[in-house]
C-alpha positions as CSV (number, residue, x, y, z in Angstrom):
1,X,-10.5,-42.8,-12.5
2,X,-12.9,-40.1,-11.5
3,X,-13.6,-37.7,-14.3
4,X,-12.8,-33.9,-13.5
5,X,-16.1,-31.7,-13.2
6,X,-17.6,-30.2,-16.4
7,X,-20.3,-27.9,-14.7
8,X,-19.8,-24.0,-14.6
9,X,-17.6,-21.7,-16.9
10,X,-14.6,-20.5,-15.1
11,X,-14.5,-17.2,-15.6
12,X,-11.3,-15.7,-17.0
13,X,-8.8,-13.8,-14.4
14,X,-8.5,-10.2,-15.1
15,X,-4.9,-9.2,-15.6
16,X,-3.2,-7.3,-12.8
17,X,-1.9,-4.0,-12.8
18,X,1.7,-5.0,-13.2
19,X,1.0,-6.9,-16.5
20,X,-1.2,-4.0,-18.1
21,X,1.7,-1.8,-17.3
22,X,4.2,-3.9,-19.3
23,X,2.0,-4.4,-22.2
24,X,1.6,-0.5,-22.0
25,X,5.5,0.2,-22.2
26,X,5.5,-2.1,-25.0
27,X,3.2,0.2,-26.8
28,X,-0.2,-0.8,-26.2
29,X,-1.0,2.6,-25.1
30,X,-5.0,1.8,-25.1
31,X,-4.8,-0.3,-22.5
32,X,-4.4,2.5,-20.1
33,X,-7.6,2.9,-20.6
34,X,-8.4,-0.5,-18.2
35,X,-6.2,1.6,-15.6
36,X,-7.7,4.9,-15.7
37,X,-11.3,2.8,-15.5
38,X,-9.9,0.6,-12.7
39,X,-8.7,3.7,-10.9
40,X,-10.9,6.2,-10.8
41,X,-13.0,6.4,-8.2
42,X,-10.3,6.0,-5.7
43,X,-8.3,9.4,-7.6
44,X,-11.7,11.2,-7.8
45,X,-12.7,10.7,-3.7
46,X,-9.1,11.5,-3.1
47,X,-8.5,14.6,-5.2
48,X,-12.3,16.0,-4.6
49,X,-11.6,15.0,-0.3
50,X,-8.4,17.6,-0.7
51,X,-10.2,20.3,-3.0
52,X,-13.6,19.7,-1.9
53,X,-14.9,20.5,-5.4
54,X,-16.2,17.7,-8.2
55,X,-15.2,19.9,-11.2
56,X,-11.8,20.8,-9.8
57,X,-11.6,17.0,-8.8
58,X,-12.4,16.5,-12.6
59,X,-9.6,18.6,-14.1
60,X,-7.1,17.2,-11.3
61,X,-7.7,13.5,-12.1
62,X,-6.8,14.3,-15.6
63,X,-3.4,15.8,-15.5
64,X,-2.4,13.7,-13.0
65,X,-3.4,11.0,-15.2
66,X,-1.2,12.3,-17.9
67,X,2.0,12.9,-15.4
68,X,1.4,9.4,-14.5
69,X,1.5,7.9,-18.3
70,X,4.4,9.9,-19.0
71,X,6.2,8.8,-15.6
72,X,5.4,5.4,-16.4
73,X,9.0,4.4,-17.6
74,X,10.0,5.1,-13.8
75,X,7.4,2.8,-11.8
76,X,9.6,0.3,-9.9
77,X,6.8,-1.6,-8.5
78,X,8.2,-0.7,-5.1
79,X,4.6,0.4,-4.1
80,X,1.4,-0.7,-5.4
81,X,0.7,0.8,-8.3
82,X,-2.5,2.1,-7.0
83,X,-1.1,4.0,-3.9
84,X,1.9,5.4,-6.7
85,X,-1.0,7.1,-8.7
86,X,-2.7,8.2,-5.4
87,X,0.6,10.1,-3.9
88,X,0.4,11.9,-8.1
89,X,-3.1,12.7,-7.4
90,X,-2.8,14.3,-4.0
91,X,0.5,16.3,-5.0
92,X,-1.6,17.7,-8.2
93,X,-4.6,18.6,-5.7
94,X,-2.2,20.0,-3.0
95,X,-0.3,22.4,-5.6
96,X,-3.9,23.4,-7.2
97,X,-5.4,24.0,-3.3
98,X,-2.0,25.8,-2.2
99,X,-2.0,28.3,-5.6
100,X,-6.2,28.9,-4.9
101,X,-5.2,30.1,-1.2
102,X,-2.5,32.4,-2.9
103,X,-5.1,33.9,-5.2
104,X,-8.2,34.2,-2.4
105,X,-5.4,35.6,-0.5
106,X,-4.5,38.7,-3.3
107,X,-8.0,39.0,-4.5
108,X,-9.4,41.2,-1.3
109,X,-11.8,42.8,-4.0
110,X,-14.0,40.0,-3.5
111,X,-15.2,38.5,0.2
112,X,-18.1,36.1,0.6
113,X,-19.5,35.4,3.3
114,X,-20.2,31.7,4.7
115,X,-24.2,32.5,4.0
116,X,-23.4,33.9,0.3
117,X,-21.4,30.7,0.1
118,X,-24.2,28.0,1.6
119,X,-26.9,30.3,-0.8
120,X,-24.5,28.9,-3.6
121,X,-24.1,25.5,-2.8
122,X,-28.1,25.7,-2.4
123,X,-28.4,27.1,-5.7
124,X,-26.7,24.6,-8.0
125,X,-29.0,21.9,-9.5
126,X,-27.3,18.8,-8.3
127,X,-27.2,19.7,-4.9
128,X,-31.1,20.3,-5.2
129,X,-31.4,16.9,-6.8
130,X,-29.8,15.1,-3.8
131,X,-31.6,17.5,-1.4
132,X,-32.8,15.4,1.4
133,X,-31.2,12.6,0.6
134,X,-29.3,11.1,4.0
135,X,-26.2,10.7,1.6
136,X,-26.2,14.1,1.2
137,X,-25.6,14.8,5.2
138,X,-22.5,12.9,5.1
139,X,-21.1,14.1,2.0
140,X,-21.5,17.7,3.9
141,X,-20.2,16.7,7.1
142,X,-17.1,15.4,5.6
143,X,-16.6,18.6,3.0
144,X,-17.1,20.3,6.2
145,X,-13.9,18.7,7.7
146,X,-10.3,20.6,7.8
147,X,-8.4,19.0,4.6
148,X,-6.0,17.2,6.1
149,X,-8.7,15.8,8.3
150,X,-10.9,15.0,5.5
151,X,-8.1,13.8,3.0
152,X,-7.3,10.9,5.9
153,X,-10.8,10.0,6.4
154,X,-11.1,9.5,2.6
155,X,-8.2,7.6,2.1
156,X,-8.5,5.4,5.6
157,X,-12.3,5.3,5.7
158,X,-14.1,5.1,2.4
159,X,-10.6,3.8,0.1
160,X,-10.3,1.4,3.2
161,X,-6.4,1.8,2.9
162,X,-4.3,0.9,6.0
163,X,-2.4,3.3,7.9
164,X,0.7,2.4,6.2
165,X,-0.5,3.2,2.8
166,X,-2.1,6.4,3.6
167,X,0.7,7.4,5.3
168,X,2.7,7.0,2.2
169,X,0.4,8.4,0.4
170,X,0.1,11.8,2.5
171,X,3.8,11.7,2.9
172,X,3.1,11.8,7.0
173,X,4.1,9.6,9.7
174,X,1.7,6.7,10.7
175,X,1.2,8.6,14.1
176,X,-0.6,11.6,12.2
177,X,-2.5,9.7,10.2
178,X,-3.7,7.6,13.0
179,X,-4.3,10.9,15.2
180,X,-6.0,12.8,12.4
181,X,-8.6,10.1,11.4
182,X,-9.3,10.2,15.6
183,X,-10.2,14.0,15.4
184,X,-12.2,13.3,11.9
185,X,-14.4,10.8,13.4
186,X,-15.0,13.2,16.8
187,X,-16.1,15.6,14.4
188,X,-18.1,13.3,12.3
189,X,-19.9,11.9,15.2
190,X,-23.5,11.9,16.8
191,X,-26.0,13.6,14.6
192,X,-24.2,13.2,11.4
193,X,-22.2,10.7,11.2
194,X,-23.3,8.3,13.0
195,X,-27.6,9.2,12.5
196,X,-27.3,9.0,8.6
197,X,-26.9,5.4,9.0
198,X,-25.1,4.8,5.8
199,X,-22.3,3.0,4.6
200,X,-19.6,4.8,3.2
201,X,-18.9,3.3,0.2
202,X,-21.5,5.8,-1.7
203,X,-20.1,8.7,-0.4
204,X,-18.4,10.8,-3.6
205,X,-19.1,8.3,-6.3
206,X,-17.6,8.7,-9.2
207,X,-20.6,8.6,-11.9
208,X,-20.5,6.9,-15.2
209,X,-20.4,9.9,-16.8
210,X,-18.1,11.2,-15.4
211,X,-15.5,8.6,-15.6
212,X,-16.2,8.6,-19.4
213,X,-15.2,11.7,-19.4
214,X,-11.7,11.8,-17.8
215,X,-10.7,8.9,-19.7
216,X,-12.1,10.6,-23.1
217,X,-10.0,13.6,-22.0
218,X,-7.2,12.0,-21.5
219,X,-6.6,9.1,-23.8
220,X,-5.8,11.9,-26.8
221,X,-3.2,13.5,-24.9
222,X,-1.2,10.0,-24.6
223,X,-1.5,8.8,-27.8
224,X,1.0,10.6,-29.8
225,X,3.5,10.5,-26.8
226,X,6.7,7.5,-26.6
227,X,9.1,7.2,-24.4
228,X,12.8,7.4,-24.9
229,X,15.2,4.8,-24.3
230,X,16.5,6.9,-21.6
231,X,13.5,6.9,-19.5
232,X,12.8,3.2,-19.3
């Protein structure tokens, strides 16, 4: 009888979603940790694509973190739990970009102009760091996009979900998704999009750092919370 082959460690599978997601109802609330870690550089491209700023980004991933723990009870697995944390994320950044608009909107004291705001963006460190960089063109050209536009092109283009998911996601029909990620490459093309020569898989990384962060943020505000028998 031929003996089985001993070479090589098999390595172990990682758990999926769905199990770490029981194991957290049951009360292993650190474990959402592996979650939040697994997650987050799809909720930061996707909340930073809407709001088109990295600190804003920041503070959205967080709470929508935090409605997603406590709304945890209520996940039917009907989705992928991916795309149900996604749809949190974008509502989160909608309601923060909608509220922003009503306060730019009131505040007439203050006008900038599109050069006081490109002196800005000049003027802050990290954007001199990745000065020159061809990374850089793209991230631009895509901030630069309407955000709708851009919030398709993240999702469709960098995420690599299908139009189904997205569409879910966005709450739109398949057609608009498929129409606006059309009109986002048109205005992508040419000279930025297509010259930086780049895949865009580094565009908006989510840096170490930074990911420690959120889940150091948000890890205290769930521990002390439970779950009533109601909920689940």
């Amino acid at each position: 009888m031929r003996s089985l082959p001993t070479s090589g460690t098999r390595r172990p599978v990682a758990p999926s979603d769905e199990e770490i997601i029981g194991r957290v109802r049951a009360g292993e609330t650190s474990l959402f940790e592996i979650l939040m870690r697994r997650h987050n550089q799809r909720l930061y491209r996707t909340a930073r694509s809407i709001l088109g700023n990295e600190i804003e980004a920041e503070d959205v991933m967080q709470e929508s973190y935090v409605r997603a723990f406590q709304h945890l009870p209520q996940f039917e697995g009907r989705a992928r739990f991916s795309t149900w944390l996604t749809k949190i994320v974008v509502h989160e950044a909608s309601l923060r970009r909608r509220r922003a608009v009503r306060f730019l909107a009131l505040d007439t004291a203050i006008q900038s102009s599109p050069a006081d705001a490109a002196r800005a963006r000049r003027s802050d460190p990290e954007v001199r760091l990745l000065e020159g960089e061809m990374k850089t063109l793209l991230e631009g050209a895509v901030d630069a996009l309407p955000p709708d536009y851009r919030a398709v092109f993240i999702l469709r283009e960098i995420e690599e979900l299908d139009t189904g998911e997205a569409a879910e996601t966005l709450m739109v029909s398949e057609e608009v998704v498929r129409t606006r990620l059309v009109r986002a490459r048109a205005m992508l093309r040419e000279h930025l999009y297509r010259r930086a020569r780049i895949t865009t898989a580094g565009v908006f990384e989510l840096h170490l750092a930074r990911c420690d962060r959120v889940v150091l943020a948000v890890m205290p505000r769930i521990a002390p919370q439970a779950w009533s028998t109601s909920e689940v």
